[in-house]
PDB file of N, H, CA, C and O in Angstrom:
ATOM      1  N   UNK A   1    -114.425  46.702 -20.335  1.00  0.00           N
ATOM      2  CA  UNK A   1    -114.657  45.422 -20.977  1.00  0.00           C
ATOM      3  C   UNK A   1    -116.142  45.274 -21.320  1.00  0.00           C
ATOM      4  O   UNK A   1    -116.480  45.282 -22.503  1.00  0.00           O
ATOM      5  N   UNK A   2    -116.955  45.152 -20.440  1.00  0.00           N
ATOM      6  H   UNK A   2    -116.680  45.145 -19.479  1.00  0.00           H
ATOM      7  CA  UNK A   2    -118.269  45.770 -20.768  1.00  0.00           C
ATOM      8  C   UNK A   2    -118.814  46.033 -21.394  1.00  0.00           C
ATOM      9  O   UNK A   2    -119.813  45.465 -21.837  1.00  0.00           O
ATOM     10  N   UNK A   3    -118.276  47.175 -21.717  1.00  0.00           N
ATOM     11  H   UNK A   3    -117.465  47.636 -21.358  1.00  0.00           H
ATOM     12  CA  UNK A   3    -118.871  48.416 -22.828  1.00  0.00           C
ATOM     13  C   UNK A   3    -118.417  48.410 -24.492  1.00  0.00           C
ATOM     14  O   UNK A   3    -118.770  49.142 -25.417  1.00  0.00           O
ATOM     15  N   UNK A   4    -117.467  47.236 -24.440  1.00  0.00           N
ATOM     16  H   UNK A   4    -117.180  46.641 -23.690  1.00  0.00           H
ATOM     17  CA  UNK A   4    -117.384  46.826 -25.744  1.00  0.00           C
ATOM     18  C   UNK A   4    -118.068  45.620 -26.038  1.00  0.00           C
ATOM     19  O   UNK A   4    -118.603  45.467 -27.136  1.00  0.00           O
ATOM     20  N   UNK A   5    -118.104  44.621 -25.025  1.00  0.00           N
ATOM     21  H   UNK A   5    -117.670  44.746 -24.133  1.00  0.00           H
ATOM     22  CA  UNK A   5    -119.329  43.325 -25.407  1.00  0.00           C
ATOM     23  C   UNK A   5    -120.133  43.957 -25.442  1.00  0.00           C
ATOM     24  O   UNK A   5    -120.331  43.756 -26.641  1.00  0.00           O
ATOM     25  N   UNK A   6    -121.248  44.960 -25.061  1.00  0.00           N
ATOM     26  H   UNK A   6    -121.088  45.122 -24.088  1.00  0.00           H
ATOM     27  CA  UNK A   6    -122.682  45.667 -24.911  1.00  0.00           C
ATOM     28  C   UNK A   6    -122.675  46.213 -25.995  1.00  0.00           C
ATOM     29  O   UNK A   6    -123.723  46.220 -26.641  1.00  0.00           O
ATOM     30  N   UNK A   7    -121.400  46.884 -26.562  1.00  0.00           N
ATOM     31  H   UNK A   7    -120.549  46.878 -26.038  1.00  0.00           H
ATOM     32  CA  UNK A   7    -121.694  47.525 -28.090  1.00  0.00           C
ATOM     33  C   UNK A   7    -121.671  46.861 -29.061  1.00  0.00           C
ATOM     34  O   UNK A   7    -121.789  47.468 -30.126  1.00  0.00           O
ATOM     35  N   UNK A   8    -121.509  45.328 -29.101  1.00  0.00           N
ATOM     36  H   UNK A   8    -121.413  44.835 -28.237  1.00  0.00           H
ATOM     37  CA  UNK A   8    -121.920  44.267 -30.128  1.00  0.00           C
ATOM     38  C   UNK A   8    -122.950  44.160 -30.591  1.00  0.00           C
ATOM     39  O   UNK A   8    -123.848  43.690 -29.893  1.00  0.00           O
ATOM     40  N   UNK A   9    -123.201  44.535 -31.884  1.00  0.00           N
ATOM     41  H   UNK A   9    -122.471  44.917 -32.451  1.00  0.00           H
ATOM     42  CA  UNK A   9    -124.569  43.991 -32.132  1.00  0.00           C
ATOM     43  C   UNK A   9    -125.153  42.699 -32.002  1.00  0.00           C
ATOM     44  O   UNK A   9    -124.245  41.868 -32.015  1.00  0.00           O
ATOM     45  N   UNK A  10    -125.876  42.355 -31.925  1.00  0.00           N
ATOM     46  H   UNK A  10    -126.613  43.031 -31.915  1.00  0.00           H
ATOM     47  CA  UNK A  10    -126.840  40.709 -31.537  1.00  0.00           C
ATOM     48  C   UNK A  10    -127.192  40.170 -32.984  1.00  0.00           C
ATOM     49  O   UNK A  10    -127.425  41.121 -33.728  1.00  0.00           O
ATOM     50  N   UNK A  11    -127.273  39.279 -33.444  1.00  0.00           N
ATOM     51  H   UNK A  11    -127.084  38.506 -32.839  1.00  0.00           H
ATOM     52  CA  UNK A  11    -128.735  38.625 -34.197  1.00  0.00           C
ATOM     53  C   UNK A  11    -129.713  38.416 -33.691  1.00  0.00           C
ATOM     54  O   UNK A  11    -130.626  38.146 -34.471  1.00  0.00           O
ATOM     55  N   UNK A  12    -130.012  38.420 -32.399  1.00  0.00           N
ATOM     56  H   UNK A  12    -129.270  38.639 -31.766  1.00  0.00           H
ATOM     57  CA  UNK A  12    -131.492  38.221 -31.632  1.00  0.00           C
ATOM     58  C   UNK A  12    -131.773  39.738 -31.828  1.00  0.00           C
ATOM     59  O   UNK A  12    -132.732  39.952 -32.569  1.00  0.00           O
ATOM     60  N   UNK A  13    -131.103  40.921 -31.290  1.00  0.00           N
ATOM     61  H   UNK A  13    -130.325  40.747 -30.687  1.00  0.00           H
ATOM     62  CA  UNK A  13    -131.435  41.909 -31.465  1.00  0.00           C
ATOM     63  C   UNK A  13    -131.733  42.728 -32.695  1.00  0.00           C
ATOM     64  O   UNK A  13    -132.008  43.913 -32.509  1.00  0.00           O
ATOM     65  N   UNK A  14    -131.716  42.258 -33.932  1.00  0.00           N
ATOM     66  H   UNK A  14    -131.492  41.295 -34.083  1.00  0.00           H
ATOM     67  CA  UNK A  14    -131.857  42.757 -35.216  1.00  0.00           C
ATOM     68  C   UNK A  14    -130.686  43.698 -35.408  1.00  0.00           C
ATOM     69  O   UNK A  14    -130.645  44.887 -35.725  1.00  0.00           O
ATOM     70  N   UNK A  15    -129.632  42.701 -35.087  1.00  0.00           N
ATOM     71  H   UNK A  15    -129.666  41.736 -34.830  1.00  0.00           H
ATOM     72  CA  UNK A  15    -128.083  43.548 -35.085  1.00  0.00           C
ATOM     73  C   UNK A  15    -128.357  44.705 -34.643  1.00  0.00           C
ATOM     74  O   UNK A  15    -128.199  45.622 -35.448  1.00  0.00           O
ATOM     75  N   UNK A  16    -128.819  45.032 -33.340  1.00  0.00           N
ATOM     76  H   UNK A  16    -128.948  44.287 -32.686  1.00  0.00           H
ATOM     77  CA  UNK A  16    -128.430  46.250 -32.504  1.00  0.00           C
ATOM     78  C   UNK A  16    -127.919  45.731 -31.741  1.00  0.00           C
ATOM     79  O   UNK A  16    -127.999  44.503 -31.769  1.00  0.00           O
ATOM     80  N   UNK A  17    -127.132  46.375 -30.665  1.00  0.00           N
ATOM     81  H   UNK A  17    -127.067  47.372 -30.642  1.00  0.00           H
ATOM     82  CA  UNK A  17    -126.399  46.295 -29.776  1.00  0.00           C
ATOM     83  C   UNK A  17    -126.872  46.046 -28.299  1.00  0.00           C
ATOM     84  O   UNK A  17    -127.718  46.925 -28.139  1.00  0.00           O
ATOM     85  N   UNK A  18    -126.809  45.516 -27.441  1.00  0.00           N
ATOM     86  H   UNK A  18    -126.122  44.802 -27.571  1.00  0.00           H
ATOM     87  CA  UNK A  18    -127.479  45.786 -26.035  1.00  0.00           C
ATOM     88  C   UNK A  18    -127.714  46.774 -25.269  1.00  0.00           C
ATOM     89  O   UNK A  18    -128.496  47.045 -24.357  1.00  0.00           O
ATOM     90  N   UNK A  19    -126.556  47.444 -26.036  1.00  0.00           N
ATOM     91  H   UNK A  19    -125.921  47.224 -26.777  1.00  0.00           H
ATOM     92  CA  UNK A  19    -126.249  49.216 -25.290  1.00  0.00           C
ATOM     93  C   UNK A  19    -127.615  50.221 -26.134  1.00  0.00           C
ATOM     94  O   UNK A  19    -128.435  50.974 -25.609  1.00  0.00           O
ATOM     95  N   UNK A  20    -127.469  49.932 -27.280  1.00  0.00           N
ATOM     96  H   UNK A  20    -126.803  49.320 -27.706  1.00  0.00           H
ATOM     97  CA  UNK A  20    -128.692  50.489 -28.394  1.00  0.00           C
ATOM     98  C   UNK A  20    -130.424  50.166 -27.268  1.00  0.00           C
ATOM     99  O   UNK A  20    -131.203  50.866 -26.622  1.00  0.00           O
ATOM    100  N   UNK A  21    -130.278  48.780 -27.594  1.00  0.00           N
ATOM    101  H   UNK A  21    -129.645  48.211 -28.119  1.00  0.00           H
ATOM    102  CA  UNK A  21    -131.946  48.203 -26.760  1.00  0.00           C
ATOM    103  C   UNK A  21    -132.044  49.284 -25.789  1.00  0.00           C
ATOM    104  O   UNK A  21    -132.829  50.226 -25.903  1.00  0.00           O
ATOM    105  N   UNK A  22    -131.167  49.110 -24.764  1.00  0.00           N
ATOM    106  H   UNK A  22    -130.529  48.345 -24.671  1.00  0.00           H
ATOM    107  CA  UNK A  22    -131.633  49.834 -23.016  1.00  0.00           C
ATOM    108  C   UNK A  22    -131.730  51.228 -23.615  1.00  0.00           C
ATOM    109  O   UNK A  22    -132.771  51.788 -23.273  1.00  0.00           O
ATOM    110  N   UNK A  23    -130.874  52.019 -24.485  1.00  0.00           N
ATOM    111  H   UNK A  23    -130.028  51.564 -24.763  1.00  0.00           H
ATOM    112  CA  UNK A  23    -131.226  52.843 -24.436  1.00  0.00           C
ATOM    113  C   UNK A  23    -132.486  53.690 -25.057  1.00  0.00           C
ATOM    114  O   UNK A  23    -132.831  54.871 -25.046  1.00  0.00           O
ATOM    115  N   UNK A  24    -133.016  52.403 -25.633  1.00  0.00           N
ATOM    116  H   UNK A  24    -132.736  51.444 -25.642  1.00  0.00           H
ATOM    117  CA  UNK A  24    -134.090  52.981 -26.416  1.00  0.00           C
ATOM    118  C   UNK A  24    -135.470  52.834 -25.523  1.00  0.00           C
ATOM    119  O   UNK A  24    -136.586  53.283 -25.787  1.00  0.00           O
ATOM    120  N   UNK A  25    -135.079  52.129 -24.482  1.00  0.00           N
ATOM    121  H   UNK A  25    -134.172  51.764 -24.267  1.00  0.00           H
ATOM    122  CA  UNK A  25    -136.207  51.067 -23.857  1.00  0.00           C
ATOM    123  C   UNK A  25    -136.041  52.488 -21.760  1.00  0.00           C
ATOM    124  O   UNK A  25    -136.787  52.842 -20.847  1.00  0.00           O
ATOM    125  N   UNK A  26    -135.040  52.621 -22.055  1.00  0.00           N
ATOM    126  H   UNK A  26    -134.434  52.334 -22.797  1.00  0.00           H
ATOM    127  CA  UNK A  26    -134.358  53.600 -20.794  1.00  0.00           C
ATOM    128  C   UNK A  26    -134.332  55.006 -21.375  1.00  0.00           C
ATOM    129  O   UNK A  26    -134.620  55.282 -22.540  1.00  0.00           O
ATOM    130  N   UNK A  27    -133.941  55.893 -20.399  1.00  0.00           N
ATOM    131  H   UNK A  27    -133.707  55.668 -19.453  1.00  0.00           H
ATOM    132  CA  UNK A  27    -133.336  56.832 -20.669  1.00  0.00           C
ATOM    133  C   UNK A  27    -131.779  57.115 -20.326  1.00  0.00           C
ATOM    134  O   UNK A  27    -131.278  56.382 -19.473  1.00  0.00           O
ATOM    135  N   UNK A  28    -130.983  58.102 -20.907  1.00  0.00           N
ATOM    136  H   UNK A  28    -131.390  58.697 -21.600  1.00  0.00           H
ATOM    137  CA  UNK A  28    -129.961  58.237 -21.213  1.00  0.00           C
ATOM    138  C   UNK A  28    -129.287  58.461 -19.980  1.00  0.00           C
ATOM    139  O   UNK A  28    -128.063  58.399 -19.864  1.00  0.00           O
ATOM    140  N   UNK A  29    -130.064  58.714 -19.081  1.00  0.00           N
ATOM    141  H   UNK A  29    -131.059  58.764 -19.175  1.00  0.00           H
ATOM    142  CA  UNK A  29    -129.201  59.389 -17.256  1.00  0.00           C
ATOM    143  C   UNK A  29    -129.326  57.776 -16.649  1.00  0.00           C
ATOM    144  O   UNK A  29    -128.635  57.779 -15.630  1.00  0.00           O
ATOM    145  N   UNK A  30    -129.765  56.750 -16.795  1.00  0.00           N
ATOM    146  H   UNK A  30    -130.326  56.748 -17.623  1.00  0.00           H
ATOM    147  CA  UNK A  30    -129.177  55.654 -16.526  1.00  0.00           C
ATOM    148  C   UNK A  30    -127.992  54.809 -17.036  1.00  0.00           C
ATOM    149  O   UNK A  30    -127.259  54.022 -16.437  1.00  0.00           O
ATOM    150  N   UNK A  31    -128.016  55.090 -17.940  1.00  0.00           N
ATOM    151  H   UNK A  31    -128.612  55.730 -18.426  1.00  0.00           H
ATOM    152  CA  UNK A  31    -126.696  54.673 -19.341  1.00  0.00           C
ATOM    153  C   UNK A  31    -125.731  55.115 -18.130  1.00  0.00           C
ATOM    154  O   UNK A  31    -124.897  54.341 -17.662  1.00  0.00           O
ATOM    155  N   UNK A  32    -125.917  56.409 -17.673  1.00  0.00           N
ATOM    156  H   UNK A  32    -126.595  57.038 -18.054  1.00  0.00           H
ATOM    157  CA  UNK A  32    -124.980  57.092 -17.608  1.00  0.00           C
ATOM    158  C   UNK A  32    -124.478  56.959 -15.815  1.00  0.00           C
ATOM    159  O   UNK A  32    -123.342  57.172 -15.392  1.00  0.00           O
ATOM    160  N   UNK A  33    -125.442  56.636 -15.160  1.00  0.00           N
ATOM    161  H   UNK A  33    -126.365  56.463 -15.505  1.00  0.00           H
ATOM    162  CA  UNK A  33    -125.465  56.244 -13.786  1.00  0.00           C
ATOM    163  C   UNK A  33    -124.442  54.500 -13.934  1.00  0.00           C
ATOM    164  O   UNK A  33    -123.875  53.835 -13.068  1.00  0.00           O
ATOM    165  N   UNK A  34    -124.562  54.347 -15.038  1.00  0.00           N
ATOM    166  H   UNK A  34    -125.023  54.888 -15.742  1.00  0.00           H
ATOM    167  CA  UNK A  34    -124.335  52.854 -14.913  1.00  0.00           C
ATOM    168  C   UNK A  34    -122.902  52.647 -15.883  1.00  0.00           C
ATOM    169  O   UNK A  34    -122.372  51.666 -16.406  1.00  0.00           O
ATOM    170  N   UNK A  35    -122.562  54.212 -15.821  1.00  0.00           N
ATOM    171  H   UNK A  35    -122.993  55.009 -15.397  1.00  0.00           H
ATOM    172  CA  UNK A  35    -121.193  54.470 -16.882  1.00  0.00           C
ATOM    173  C   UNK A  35    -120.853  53.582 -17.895  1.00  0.00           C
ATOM    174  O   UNK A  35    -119.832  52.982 -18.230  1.00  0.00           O
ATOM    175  N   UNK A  36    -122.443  53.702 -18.439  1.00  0.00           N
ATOM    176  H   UNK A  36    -123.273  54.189 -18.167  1.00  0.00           H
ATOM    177  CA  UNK A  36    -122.021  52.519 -20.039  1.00  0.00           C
ATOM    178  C   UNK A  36    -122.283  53.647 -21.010  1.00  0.00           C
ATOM    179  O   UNK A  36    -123.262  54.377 -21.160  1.00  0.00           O
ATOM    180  N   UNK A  37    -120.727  53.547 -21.828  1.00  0.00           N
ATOM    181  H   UNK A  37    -119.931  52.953 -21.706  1.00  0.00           H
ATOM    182  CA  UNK A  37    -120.548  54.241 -23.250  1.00  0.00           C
ATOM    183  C   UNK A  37    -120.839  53.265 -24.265  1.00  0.00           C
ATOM    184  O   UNK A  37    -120.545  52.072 -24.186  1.00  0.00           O
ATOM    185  N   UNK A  38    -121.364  53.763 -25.117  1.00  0.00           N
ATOM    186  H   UNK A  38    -121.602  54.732 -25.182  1.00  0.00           H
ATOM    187  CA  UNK A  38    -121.475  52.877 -26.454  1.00  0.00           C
ATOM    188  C   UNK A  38    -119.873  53.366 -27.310  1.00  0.00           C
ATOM    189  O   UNK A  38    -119.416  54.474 -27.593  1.00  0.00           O
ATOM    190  N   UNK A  39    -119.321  51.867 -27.537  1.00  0.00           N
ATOM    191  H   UNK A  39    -119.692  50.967 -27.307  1.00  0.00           H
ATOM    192  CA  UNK A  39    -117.768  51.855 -28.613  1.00  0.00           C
ATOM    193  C   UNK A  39    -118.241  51.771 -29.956  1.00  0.00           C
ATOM    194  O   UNK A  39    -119.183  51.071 -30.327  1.00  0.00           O
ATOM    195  N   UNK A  40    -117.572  52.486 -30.633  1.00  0.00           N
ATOM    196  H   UNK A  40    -116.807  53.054 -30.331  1.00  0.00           H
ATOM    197  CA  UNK A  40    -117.808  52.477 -32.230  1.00  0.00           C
ATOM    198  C   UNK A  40    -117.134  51.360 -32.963  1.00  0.00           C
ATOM    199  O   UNK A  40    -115.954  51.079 -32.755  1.00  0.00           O
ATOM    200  N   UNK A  41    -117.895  50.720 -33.829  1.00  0.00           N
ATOM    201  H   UNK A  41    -118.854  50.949 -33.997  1.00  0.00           H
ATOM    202  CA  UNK A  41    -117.880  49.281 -34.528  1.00  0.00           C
ATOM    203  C   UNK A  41    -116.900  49.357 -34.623  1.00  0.00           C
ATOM    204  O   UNK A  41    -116.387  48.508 -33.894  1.00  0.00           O
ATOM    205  N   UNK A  42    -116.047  50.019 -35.227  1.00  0.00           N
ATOM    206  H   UNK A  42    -116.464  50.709 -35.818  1.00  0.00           H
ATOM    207  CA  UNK A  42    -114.690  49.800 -35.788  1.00  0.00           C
ATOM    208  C   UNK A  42    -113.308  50.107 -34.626  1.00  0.00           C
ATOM    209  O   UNK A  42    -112.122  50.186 -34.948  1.00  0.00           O
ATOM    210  N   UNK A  43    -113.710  50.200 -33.649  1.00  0.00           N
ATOM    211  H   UNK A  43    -114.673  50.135 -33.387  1.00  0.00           H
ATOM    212  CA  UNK A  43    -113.004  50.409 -32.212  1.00  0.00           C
ATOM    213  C   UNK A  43    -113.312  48.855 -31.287  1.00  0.00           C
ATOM    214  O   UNK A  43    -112.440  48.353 -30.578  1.00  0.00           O
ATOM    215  N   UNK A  44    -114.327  48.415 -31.416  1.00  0.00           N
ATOM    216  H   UNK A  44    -115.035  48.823 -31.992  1.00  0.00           H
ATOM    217  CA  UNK A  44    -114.597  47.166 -30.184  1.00  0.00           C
ATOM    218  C   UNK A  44    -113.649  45.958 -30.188  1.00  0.00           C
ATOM    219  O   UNK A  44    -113.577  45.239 -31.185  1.00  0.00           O
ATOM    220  N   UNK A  45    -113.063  45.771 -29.297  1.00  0.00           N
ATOM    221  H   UNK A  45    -113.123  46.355 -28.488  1.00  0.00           H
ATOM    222  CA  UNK A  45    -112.007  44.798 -29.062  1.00  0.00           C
ATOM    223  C   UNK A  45    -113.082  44.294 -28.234  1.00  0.00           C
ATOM    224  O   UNK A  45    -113.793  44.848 -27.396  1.00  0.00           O
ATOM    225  N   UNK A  46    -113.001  42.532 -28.885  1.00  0.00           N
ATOM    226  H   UNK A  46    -112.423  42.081 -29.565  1.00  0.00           H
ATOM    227  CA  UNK A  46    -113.639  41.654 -28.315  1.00  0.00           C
ATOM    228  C   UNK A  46    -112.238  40.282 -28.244  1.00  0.00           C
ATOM    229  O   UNK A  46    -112.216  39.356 -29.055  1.00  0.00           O
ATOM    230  N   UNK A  47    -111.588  40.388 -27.546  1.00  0.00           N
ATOM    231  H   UNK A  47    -111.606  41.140 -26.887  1.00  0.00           H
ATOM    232  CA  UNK A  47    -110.118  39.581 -27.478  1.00  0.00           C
ATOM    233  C   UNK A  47    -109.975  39.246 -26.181  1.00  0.00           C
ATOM    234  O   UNK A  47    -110.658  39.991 -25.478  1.00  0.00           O
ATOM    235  N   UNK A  48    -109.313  38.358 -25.507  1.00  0.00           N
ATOM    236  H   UNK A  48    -108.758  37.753 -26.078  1.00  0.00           H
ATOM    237  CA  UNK A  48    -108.318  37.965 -24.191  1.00  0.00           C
ATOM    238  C   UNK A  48    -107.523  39.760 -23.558  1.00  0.00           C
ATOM    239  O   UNK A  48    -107.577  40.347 -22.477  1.00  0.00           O
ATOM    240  N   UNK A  49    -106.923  40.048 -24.764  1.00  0.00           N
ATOM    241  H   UNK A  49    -106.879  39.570 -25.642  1.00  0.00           H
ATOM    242  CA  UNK A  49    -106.280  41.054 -24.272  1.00  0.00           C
ATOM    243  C   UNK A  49    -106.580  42.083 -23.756  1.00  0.00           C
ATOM    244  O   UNK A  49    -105.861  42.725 -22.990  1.00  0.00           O
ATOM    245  N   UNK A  50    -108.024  42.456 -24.227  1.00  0.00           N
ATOM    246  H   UNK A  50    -108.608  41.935 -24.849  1.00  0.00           H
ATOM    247  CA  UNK A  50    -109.004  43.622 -23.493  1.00  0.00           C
ATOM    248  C   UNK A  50    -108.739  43.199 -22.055  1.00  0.00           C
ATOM    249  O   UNK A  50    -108.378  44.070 -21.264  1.00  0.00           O
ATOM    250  N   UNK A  51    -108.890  41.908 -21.633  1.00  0.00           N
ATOM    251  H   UNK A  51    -109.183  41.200 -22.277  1.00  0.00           H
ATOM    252  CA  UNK A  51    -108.743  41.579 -19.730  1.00  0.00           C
ATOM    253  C   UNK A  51    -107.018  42.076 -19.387  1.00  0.00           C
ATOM    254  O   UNK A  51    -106.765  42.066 -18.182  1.00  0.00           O
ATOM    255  N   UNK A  52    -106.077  42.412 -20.125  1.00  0.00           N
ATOM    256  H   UNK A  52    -106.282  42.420 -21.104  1.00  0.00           H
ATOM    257  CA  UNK A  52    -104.788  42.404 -19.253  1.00  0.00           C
ATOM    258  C   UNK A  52    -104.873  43.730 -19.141  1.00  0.00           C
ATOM    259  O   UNK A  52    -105.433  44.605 -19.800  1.00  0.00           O
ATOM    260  N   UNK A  53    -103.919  43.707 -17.757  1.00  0.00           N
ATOM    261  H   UNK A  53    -103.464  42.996 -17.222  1.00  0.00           H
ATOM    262  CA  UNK A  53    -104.200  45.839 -17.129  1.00  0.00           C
ATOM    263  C   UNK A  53    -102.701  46.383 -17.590  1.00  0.00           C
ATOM    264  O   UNK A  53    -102.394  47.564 -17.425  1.00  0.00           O
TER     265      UNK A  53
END
């Protein structure tokens, strides 16, 4: 769930994503400690239904 709100781009962020910022601002072995994938625009479910298992 996460990892598709984080791959939203922002308007505060100059439509990058949150996942984009850290990683530009981090390096990539924390992304990865912190098992955040970046979802591709045309994949991100931002819905209710992303929460049912």
């Amino acid at each position: 769930m996460m990892n598709h709100i984080n791959s939203y781009g922002r308007k505060k962020l100059n439509d990058r994503s949150p996942h984009a910022v850290f990683s530009f601002l981090h390096d990539t072995d924390t992304l990865q400690k912190l098992d955040a994938e970046c979802i591709p625009n045309n994949a991100i479910i931002l819905h209710p239904k992303l929460l049912k298992k």
